[in-house]
Backbone as CSV, one residue per row, in Angstrom:
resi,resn,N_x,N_y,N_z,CA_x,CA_y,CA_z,C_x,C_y,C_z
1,UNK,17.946,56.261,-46.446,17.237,56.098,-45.183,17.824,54.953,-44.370
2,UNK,18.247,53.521,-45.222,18.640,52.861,-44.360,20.112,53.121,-44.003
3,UNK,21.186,53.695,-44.421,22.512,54.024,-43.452,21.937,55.251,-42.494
4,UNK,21.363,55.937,-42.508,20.899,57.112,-41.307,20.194,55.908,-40.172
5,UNK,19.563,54.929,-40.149,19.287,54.215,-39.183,20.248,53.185,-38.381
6,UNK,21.373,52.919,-39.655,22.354,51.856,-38.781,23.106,52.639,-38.506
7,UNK,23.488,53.622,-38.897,24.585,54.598,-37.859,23.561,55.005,-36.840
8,UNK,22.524,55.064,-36.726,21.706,55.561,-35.205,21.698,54.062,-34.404
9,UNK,21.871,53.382,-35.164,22.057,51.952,-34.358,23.404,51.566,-34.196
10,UNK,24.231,52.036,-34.335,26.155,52.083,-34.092,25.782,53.040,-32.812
11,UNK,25.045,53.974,-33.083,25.146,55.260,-31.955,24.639,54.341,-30.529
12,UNK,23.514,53.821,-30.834,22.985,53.408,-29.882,23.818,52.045,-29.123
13,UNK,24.333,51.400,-29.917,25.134,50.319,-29.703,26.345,50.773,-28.608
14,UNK,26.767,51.616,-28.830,27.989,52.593,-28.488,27.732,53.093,-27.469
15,UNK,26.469,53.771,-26.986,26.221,54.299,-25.892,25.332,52.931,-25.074
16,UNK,25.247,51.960,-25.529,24.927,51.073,-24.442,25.694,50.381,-23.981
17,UNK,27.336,50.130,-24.521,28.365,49.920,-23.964,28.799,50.627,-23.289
18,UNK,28.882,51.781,-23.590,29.383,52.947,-22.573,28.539,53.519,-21.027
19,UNK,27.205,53.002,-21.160,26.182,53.062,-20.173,26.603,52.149,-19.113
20,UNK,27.282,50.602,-20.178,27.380,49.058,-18.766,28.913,49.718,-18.382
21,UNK,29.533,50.591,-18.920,30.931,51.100,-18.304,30.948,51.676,-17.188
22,UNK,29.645,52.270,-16.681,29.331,53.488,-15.706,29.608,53.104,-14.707
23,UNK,29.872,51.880,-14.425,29.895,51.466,-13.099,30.939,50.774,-12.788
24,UNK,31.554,51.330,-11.591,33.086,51.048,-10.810,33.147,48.849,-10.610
25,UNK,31.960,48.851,-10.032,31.770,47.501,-9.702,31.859,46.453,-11.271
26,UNK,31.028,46.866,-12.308,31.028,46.206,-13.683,32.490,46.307,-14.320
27,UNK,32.868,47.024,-13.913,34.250,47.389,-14.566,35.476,46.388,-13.788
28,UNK,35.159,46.156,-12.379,35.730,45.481,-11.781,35.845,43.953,-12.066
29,UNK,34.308,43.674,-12.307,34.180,42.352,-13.173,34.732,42.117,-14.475
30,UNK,34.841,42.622,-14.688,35.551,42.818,-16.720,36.625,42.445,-16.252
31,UNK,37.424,43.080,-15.473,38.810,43.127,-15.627,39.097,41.756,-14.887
32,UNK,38.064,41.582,-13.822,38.474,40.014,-13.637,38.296,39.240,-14.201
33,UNK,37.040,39.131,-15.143,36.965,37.673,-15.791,37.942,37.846,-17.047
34,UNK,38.770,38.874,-16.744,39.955,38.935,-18.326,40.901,37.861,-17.425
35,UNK,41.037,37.586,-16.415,42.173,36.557,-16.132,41.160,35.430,-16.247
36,UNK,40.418,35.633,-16.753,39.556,33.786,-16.863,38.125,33.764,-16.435
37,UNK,37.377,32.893,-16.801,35.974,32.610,-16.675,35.612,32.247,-14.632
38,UNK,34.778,33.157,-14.709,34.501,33.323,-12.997,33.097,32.411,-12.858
39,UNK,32.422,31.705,-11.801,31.268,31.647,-11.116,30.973,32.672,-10.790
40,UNK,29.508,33.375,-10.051,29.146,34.191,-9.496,29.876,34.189,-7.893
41,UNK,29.535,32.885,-7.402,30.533,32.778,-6.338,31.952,33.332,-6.114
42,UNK,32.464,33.166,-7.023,34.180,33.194,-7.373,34.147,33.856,-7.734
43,UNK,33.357,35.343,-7.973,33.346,36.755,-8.588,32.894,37.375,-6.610
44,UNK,32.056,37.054,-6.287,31.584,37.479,-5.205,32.924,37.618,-4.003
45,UNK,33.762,36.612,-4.216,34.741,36.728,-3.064,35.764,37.207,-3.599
46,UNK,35.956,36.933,-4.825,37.172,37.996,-5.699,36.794,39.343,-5.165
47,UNK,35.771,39.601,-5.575,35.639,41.224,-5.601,34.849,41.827,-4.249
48,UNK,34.461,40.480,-3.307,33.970,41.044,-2.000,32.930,41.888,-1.867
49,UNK,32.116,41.610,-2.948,30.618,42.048,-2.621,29.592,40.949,-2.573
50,UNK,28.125,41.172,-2.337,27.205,40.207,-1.969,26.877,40.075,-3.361
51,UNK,26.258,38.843,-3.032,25.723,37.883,-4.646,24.947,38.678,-5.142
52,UNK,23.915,39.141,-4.792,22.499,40.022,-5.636,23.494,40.938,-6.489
53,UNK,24.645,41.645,-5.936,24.930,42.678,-6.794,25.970,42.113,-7.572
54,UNK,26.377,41.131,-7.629,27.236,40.705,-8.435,26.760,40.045,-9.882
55,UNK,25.242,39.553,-9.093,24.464,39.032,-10.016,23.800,40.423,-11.016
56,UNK,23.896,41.331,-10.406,22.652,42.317,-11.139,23.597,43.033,-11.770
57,UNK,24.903,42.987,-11.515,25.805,43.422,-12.624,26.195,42.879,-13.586
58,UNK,26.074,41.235,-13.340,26.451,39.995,-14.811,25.286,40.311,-15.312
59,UNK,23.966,40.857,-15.609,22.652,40.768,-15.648,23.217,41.882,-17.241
60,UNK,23.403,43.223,-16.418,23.729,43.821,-17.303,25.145,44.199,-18.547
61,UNK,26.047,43.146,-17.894,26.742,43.179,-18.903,26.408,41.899,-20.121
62,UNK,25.741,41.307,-19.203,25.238,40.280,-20.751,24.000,40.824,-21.574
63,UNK,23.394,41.326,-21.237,22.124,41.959,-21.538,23.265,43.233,-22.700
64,UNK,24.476,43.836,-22.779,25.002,44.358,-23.035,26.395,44.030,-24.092
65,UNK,25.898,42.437,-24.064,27.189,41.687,-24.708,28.388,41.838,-24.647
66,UNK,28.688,41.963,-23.475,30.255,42.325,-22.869,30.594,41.105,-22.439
67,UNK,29.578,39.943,-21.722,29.912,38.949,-20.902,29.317,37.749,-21.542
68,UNK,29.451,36.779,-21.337,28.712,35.473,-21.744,28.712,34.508,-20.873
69,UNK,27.501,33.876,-20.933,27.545,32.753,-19.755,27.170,31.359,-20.274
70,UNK,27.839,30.708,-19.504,28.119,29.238,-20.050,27.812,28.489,-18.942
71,UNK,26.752,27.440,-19.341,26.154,26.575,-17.649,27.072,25.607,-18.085
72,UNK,27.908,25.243,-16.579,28.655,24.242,-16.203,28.047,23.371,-15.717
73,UNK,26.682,21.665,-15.505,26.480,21.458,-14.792,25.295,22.482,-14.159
74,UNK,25.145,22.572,-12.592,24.886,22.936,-12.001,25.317,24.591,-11.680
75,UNK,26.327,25.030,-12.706,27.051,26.344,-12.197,26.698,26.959,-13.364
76,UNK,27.097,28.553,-13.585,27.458,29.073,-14.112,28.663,29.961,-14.466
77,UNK,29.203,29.587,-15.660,30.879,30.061,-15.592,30.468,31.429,-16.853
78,UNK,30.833,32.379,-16.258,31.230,33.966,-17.352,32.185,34.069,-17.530
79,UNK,32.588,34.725,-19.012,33.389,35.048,-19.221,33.236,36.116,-20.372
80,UNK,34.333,37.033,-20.411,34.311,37.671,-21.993,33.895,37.597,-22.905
81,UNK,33.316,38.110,-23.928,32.766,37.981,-24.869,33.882,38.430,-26.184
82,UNK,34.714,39.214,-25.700,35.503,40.242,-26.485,36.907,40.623,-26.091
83,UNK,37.565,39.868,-25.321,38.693,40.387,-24.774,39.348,41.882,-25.113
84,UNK,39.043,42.705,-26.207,39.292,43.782,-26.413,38.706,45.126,-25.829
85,UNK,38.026,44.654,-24.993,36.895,45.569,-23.812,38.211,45.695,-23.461
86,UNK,38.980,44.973,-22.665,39.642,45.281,-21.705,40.981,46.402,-22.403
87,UNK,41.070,46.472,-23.373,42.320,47.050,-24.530,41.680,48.906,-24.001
88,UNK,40.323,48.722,-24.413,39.788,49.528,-24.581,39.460,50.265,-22.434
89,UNK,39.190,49.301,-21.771,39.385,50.074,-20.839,40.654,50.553,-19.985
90,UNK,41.879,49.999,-20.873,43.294,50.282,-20.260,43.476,51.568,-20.791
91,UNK,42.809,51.580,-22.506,43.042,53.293,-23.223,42.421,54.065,-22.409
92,UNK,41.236,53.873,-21.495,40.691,54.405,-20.791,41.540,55.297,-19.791
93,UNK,42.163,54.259,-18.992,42.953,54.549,-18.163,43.949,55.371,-17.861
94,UNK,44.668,55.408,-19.282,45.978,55.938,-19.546,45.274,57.318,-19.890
95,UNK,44.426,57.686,-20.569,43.465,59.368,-20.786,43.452,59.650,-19.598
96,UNK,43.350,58.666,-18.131,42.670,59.442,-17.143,43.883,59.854,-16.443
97,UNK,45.064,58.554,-17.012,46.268,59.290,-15.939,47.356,60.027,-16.644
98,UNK,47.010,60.243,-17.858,47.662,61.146,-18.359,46.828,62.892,-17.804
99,UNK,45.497,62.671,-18.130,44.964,63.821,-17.344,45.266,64.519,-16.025
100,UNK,44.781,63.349,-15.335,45.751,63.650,-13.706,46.926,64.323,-13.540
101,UNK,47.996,63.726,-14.600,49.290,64.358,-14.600,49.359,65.528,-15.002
102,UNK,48.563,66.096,-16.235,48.405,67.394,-16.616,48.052,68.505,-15.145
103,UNK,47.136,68.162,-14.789,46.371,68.782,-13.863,46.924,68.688,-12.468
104,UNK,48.089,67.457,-12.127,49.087,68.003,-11.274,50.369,68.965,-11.436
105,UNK,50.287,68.784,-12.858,51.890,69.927,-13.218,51.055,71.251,-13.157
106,UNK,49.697,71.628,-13.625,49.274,72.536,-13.298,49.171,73.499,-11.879
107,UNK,49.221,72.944,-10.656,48.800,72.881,-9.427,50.268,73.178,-9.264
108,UNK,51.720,72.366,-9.110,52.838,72.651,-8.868,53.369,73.715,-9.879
109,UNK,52.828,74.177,-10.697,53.337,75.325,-11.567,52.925,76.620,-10.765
């Protein structure tokens, strides 16, 4: 009984990483704070959106343990939790543009 619950808790673990992936903007943050630990500020003009949503996306990747936050003082500095997120969203990448490519040789065939 108890391995049928921690593999439903791997499952669940797994799909709540893959849930904070869903989003173009969270994904955008990942990949920036892989060059280094951001402020919300210094995420906001990096990536040129308004604070609330920059904030409500650090919200959920820490809530998600992708991100970690560290009070500087008066600030807050995020950063990675895992640098291998990012390994994992480049494999991402390469599935999608290897796909693409399939599905353009298809079209010119």
């Amino acid at each position: 009984m108890q391995k049928t619950s921690l593999s439903q808790e791997i499952h669940q673990l797994h799909a709540d990483i893959c849930s904070a992936l869903a989003d173009p903007t969270r994904i955008l943050i990942l990949y920036s704070l892989a060059e280094g630990s951001s402020t919300v500020n210094e995420l906001v003009t990096h990536l040129e959106a308004s604070q609330p949503t920059i904030s409500r996306h650090l919200k959920i990747l820490r809530e998600r343990g992708l991100v970690s936050a560290n009070r500087q003082g008066q600030t807050v500095e995020y950063s990675l939790t895992d640098p291998r997120i990012i390994d994992a969203l480049d494999t991402l990448r390469a599935v999608l543009r290897d796909s693409l490519a399939r599905r353009a040789n298809l079209i010119t065939s």
